[in-house]
C-alpha positions in Angstrom: -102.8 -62.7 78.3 -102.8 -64.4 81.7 -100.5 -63.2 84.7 -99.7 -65.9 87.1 -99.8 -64.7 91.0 -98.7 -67.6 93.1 -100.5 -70.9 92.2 -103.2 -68.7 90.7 -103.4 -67.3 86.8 -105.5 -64.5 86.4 -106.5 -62.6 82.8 -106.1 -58.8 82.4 -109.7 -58.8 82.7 -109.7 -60.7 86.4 -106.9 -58.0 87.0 -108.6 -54.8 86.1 -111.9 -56.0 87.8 -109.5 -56.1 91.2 -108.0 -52.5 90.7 -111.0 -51.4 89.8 -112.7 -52.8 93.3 -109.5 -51.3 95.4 -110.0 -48.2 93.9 -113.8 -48.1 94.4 -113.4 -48.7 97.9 -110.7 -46.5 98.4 -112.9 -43.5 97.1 -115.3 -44.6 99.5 -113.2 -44.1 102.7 -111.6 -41.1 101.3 -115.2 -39.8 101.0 -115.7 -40.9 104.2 -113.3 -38.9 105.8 -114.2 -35.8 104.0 -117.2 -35.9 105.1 -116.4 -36.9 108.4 -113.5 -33.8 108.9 -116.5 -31.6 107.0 -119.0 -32.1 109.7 -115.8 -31.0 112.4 -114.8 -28.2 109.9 -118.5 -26.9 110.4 -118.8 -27.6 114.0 -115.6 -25.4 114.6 -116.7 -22.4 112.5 -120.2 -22.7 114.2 -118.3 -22.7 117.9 -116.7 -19.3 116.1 -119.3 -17.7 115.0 -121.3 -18.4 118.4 -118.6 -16.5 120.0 -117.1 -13.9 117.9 -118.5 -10.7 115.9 -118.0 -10.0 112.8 -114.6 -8.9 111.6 -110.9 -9.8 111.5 -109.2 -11.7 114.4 -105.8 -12.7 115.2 -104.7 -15.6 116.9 -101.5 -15.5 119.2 -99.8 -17.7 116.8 -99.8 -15.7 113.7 -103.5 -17.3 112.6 -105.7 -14.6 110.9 -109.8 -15.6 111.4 -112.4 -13.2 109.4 -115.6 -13.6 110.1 -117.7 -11.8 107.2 -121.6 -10.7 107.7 -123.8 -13.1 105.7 -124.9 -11.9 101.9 -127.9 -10.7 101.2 -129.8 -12.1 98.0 -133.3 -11.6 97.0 -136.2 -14.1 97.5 -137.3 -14.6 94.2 -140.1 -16.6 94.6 -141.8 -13.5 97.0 -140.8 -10.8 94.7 -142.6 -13.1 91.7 -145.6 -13.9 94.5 -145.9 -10.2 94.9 -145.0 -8.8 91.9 -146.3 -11.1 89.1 -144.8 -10.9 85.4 -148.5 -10.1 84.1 -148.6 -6.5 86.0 -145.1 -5.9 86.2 -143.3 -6.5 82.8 -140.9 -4.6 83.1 -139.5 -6.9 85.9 -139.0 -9.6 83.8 -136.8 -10.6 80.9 -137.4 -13.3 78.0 -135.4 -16.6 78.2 -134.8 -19.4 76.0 -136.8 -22.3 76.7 -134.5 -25.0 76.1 -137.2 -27.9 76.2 -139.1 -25.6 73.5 -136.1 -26.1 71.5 -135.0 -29.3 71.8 -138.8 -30.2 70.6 -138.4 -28.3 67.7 -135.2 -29.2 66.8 -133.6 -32.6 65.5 -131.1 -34.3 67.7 -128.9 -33.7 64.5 -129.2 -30.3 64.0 -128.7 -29.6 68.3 -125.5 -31.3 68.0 -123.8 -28.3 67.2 -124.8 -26.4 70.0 -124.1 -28.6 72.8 -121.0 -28.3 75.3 -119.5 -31.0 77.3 -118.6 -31.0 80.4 -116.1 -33.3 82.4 -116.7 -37.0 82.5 -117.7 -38.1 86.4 -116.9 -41.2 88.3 -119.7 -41.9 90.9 -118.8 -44.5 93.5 -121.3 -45.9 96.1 -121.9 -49.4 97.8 -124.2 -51.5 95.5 
């Protein structure tokens, strides 16, 4: 089916290649701007930090800040450098190796284990 626009006829085709490219680039300056109020978002909370401890603070209009001490988590790769699986067993647990299996298995039979996930849209310029 063709669609006339002024002097012009354009197919559904012609039509969804156009929406498709206003969309695209529409993604692209909303990503834009995320990352553009991002990078002031981080700049303010690093002005805060520079100048605040740690706790709750209250602005004069009502605005609550809480600035929370920065969690600890374990550096893996120095406890595995200094305490290696082969002398310390009992530090380490069995996983399934997933590249083990999907050798040994048919596509066919893996089918019935898999999960999907969401479908993604990735925009960038070409």
């Amino acid at each position: 089916m063709n669609r006339t626009t002024g002097d012009t006829v354009q197919s559904d085709e012609q039509l969804k290649t156009l929406l498709l490219d206003r969309q695209a680039a529409r993604i692209i300056e909303l990503q834009d701007e995320i990352d553009t109020r991002q990078q002031e978002i981080d700049h303010l909370k690093a002005m805060i930090l520079d100048t605040l401890p740690e706790g709750t603070h209250h602005t004069p209009t009502g605005r609550k800040v809480t600035i929370r001490k920065a969690p600890a988590r374990l550096d893996t790769s120095r406890l595995q450098a200094d305490y290696p699986a082969d002398a310390y067993p009992q530090l380490y647990k069995r996983t399934l190796d997933t590249a083990n299996v999907r050798h040994e298995f048919s596509p066919q039979a893996l089918t019935a284990y898999e999960k999907t996930g969401r479908p993604t849209v990735t925009v960038s310029l070409a």
